[in-house]
N, C-alpha and C positions, 0 to 999 in steps of 0.2 A: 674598278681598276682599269687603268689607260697606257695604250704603250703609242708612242709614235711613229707613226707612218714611215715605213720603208723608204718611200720617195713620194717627197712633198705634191703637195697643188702646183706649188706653186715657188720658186726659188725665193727664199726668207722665209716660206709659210710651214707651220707645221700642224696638219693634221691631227687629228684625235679621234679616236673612233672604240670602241669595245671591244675586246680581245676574246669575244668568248672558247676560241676552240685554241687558247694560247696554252704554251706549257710552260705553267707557273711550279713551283714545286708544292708536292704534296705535302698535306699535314701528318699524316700517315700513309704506310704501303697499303693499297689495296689491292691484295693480290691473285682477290677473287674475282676482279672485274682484270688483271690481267690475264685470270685464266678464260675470259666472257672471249677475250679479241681473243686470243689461239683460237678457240674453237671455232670459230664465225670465219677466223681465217682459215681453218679446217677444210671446213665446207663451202668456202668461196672457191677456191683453189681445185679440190675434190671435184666439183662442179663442172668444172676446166674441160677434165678429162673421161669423167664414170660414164660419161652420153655416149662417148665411140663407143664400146663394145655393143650396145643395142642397138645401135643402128639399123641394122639389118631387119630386128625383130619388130622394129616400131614402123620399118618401111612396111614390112608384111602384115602387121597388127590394125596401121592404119590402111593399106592398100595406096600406096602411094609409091613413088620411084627413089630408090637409095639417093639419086641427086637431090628431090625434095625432102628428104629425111635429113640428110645432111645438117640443115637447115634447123634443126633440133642442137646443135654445136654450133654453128657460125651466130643465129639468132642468141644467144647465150654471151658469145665471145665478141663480137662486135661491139653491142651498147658498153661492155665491162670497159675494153679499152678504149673505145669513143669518147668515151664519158668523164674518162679518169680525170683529164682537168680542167674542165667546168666543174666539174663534181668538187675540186679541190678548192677551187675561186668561191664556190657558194657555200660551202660548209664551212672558210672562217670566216663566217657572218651568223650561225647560228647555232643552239643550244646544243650542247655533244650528247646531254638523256635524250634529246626529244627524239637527235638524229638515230643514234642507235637504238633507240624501241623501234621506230616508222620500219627505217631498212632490213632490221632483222623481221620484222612482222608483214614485211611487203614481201621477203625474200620466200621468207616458210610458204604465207600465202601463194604463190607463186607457183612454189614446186608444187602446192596440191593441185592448181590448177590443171599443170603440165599434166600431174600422173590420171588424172580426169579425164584428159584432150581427147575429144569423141573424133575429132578431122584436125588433119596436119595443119591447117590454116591454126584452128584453137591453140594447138598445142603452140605453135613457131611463134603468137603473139605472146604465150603464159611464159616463155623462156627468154624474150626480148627486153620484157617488164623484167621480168627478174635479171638479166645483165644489166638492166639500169640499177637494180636495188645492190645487185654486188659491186658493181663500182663506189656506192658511196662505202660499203662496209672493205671495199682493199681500201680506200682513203683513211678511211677510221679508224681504224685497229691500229695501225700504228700510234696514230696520235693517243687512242684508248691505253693503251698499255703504259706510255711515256707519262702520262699524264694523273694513271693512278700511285707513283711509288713517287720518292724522293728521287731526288740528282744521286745518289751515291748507288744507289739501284737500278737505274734506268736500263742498262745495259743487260742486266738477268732480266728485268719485264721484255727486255724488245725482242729477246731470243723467244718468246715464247710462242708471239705469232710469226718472226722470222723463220722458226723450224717446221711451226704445226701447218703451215700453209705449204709450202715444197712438198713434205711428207705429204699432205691432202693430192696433191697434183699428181705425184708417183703413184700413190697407193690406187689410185682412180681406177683405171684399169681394173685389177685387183678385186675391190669392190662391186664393181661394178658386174664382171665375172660370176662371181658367187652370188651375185641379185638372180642377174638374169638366168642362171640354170635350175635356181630353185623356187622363184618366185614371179619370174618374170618382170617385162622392161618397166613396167608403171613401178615397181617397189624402186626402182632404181633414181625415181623423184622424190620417193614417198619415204626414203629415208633419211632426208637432213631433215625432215621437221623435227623428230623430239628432239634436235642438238637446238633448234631454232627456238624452240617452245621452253627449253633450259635456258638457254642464252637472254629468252626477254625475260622468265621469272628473275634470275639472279638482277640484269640489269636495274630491272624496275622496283627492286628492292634496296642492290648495293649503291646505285649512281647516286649522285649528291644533284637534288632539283637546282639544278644555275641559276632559273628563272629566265633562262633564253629559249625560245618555242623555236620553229619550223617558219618560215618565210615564202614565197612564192618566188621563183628568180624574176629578175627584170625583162625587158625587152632587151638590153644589151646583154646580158647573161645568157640570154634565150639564143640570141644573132652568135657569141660567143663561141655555144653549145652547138649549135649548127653547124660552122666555117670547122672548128675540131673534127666533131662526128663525122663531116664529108672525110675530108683530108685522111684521118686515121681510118678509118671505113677503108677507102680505097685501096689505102697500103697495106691494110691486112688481108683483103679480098687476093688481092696480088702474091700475096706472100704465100697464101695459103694454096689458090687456083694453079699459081706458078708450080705447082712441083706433077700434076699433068698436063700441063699443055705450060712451055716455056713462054708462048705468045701473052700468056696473061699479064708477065708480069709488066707490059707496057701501060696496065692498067694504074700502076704508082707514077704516073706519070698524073695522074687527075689529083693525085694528093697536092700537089705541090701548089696551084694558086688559094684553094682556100685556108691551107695553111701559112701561105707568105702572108697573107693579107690580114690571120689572125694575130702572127707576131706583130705584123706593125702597128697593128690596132692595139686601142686602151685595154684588152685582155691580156695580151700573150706579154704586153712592154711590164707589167709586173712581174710575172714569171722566168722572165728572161732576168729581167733585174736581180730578184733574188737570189738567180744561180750566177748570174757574175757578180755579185757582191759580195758572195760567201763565199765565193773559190770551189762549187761543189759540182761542177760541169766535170772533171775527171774524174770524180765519184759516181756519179752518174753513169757513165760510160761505163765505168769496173763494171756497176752494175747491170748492165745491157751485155756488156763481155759475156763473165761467167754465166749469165743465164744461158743466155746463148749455147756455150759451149755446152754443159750443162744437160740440156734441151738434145743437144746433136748427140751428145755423146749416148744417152739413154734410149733417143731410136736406133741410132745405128748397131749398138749393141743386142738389144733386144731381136730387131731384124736378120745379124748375124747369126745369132744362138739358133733362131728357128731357119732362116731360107740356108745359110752356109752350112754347119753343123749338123743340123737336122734334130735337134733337141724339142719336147714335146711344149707345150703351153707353160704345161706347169713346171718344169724341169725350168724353162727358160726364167716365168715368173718368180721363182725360189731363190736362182743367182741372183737376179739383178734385185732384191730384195735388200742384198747386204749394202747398196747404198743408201736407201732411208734408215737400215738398221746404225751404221756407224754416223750418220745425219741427226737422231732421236738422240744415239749414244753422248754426242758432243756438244752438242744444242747447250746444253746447261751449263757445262763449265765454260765455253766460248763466252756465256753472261757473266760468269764469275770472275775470267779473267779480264775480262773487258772493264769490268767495276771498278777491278786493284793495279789492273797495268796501266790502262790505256784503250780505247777502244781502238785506235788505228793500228798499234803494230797486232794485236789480234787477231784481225780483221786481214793484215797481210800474210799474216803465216797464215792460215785459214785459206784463203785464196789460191796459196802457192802450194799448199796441200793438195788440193782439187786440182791443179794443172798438174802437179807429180802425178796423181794417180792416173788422168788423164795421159800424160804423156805414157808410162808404162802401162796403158791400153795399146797404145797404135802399132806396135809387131803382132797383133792379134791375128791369129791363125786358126787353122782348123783343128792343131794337132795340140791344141790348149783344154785343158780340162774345166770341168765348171769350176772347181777353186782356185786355179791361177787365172778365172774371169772377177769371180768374187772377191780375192782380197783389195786385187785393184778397184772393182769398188768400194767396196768398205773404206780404203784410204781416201778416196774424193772425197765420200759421202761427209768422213769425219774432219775433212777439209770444209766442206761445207756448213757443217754444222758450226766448226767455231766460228765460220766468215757470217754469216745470218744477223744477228744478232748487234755483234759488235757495229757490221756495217748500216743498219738501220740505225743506230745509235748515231754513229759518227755523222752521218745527215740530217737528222733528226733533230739532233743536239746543236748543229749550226745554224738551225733554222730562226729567223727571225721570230721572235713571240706572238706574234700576227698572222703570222704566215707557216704554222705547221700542216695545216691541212694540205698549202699548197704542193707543199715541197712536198710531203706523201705521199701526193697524185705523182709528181714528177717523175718520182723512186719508183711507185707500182705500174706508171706508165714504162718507166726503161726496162723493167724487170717482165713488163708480159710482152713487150715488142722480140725483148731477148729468145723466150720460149716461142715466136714463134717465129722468129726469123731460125733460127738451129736447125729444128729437124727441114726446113726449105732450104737451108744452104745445105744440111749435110747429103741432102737427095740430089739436091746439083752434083755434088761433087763424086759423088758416089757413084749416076751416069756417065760423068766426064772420065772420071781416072777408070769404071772397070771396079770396084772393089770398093771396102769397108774401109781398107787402111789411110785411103785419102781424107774419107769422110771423118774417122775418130782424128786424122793429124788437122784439120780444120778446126775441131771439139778443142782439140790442146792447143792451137796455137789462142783461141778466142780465150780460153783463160789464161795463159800465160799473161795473153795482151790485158787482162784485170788486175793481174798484180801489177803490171807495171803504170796502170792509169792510178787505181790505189795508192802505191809508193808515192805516185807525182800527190795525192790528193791532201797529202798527210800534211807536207808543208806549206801548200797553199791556204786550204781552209779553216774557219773559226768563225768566232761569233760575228755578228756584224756591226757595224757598227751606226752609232744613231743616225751618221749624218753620210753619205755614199758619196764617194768622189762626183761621181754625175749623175745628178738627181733625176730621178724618173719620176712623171706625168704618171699618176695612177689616180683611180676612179673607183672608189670601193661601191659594193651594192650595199651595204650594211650603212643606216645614214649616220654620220658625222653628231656626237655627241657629246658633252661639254663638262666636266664635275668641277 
């Protein structure tokens, strides 16, 4: 099967190339392999977050300085979003079995290494390797899900890791908590394997052999991978450093030439392509919004409960719990209704849910009880939940047949820039005004500003079409083939 090049060689020429990580429709739902991506995005996500709470114990465990321990989360979080779009360029070139056994089997490996690490050096490379392995499984799983069901289902598969992965990121903490006081920090690597040792039996049994393997990238892929890695490396270094010492964040200031020079080059000119040919650049942005706020609203809340309030761990863990609870809750019908309505106005109310609940956060006070914290979460959360889903869909589903891996990256790149730019704007803000209520009306204004990038996205974007106004110079790695 052969689909035509996005944008030609060549103005008259039309490329041909293999579609292997295309979303064709299925012959049947498999919707055991969409349950493979939820969980993989489970514990991608999970990952994100379960390493804060031991921190402390793995500085002391290994003998090392909380600033080098750190470095157990940044080594982690860096490759992931570094990566995301090389990761995306090279995965629609090759086999989606082969990619999901390697990454899932690189990931697990991984984490045993981590829980192993005799010296923080061991450990800070076992967690580097494994952000490279979880960036190609956030690329994947989107496409894994879309990929196992029919067009008429797509939308209930895509909620399933658009929910399980958020849920993974909240509950982190959580988890991570109960490792550490009863087991200590190593169980705290040591528990995604059996979900990973699940995930390759099913796969390796349920995936259909494509007969596409694994590939080596290029030297242009490799150059690609680089100019990214620097660029995004710095901006999150910044993002993150910035919120003790303001001075850091002059450090996003180093993003910017290897990044110019990626877009201009034969890597970034496809990807830019893609998102202005689909109209899905304000989709994208929704989704960088809401994460965002999202992100803010969850530290700052959290933070409040316990420094303002004076509420205990667990009292505080408990409230903020009801926004994964109404998140999980809505997760599924947000797929159901996205199947019979529409994914886009779904996906808008969904959105404007989560700013409501958000905005009836920001008169938060002291003299608030934990249930007038919680219902307002529970309303984001079940905001959230319907927006998940539907909007992985609606991007997804405009993706060129060539180009879903890319566009994947695109989506899990704006969606973890989101999570980490939030809790770094909401600490600015928080210094600046004096208080929490700046920083949650920041949280609300960033989702409001999603529904309304959303609304603009609804009547812009759709399929693409064979032949693009202004054709773009692209240079695939996968070689050019002919039936």
């Amino acid at each position: 099967m052969t689909h035509r090049s996005l944008g030609p060689e060549q103005p008259g020429h039309i490329s041909v190339r293999p579609a292997r990580m295309s979303v064709g429709p299925a012959q049947e739902d498999r919707w055991l392999l969409v349950a493979v991506a939820g969980v993989l995005s489970f514990i991608a996500m999970l990952d994100m977050n379960i390493v804060n709470v031991a921190l402390a114990d793995i500085a002391d465990g290994l003998h090392v300085s909380a600033a080098t321990a750190q470095w157990a989360v940044l080594g982690y979080q860096l490759p992931v979003v570094a990566l995301l779009l090389p990761v995306g360029r090279w995965l629609d070139g090759v086999g989606p079995r082969a990619a999901v056994l390697t990454a899932a089997a690189g990931f697990g490996l991984c984490s045993t290494l981590a829980a192993v690490a005799p010296w923080a050096a061991w450990l800070i490379a076992a967690r580097m390797a494994q952000g490279a392995f979880g960036a190609v499984l956030f690329v994947l799983m989107p496409v894994l899900a879309i990929r196992s069901v029919r067009p008429e289902s797509r939308a209930r598969a895509m909620s399933v890791p658009a929910t399980l992965g958020p849920l993974g990121a909240v509950t982190g903490p959580a988890v991570g908590g109960l490792l550490l006081d009863h087991l200590g920090w190593r169980a705290v690597f040591l528990v995604k394997i059996p979900f990973c040792v699940l995930a390759l039996a099913v796969a390796w049994k349920a995936m259909p052999r494509d007969g596409g393997g694994l590939r080596a990238p290029d030297r242009r892929s490799m150059t690609d991978a680089l100019l990214v890695a620097t660029g995004v490396a710095a901006l999150l270094l910044a993002l993150t450093l910035a919120a003790d010492d303001p001075a850091w964040s002059l450090l996003a200031l180093a993003a910017v030439p290897p990044l110019r020079r990626w877009l201009r080059g034969p890597g970034g000119r496809p990807v830019t392509g893609v998102l202005r040919t689909t109209g899905l650049l304000p989709a994208h942005g929704a989704v960088l919004s809401l994460a965002a706020g999202f992100a803010a609203m969850h530290y700052v809340v959290a933070l409040h409960l316990q420094r303002d309030d004076g509420l205990s761990a667990t009292t505080t863990g408990l409230t903020v719990l009801a926004f994964p609870l109404g998140m999980g809750l809505a997760g599924p019908f947000g797929g159901r209704f996205a199947d019979r309505w529409g994914a886009w106005p779904v996906a808008v109310t969904g959105a404007a849910l989560t700013a409501a609940g958000l905005l009836l956060l920001v008169p938060l006070g002291t003299g608030w009880s934990t249930p007038d914290v919680a219902w307002r979460l529970a309303l984001a959360g079940l905001g959230m939940g319907l927006y998940g889903g539907p909007t992985q869909t609606l991007v997804m589903g405009t993706a060129p047949p060539d180009r879903t891996a890319t566009v994947g990256s695109t989506v899990q790149l704006a969606r973890s820039l989101g999570f980490t730019l939030g809790p770094a704007l909401a600490t600015a803000a928080w210094a600046l005004a004096g208080g929490a209520r700046a920083a949650l009306a920041l949280a609300a204004t960033a989702a409001c500003l999603s529904v309304l990038l959303l609304a603009l996205s609804g009547g812009r974007s759709g399929p693409v079409s064979e032949k693009p106004d202004r054709p773009e110079r692209t240079t695939d790695a996968a070689p050019a083939t002919h039936h």
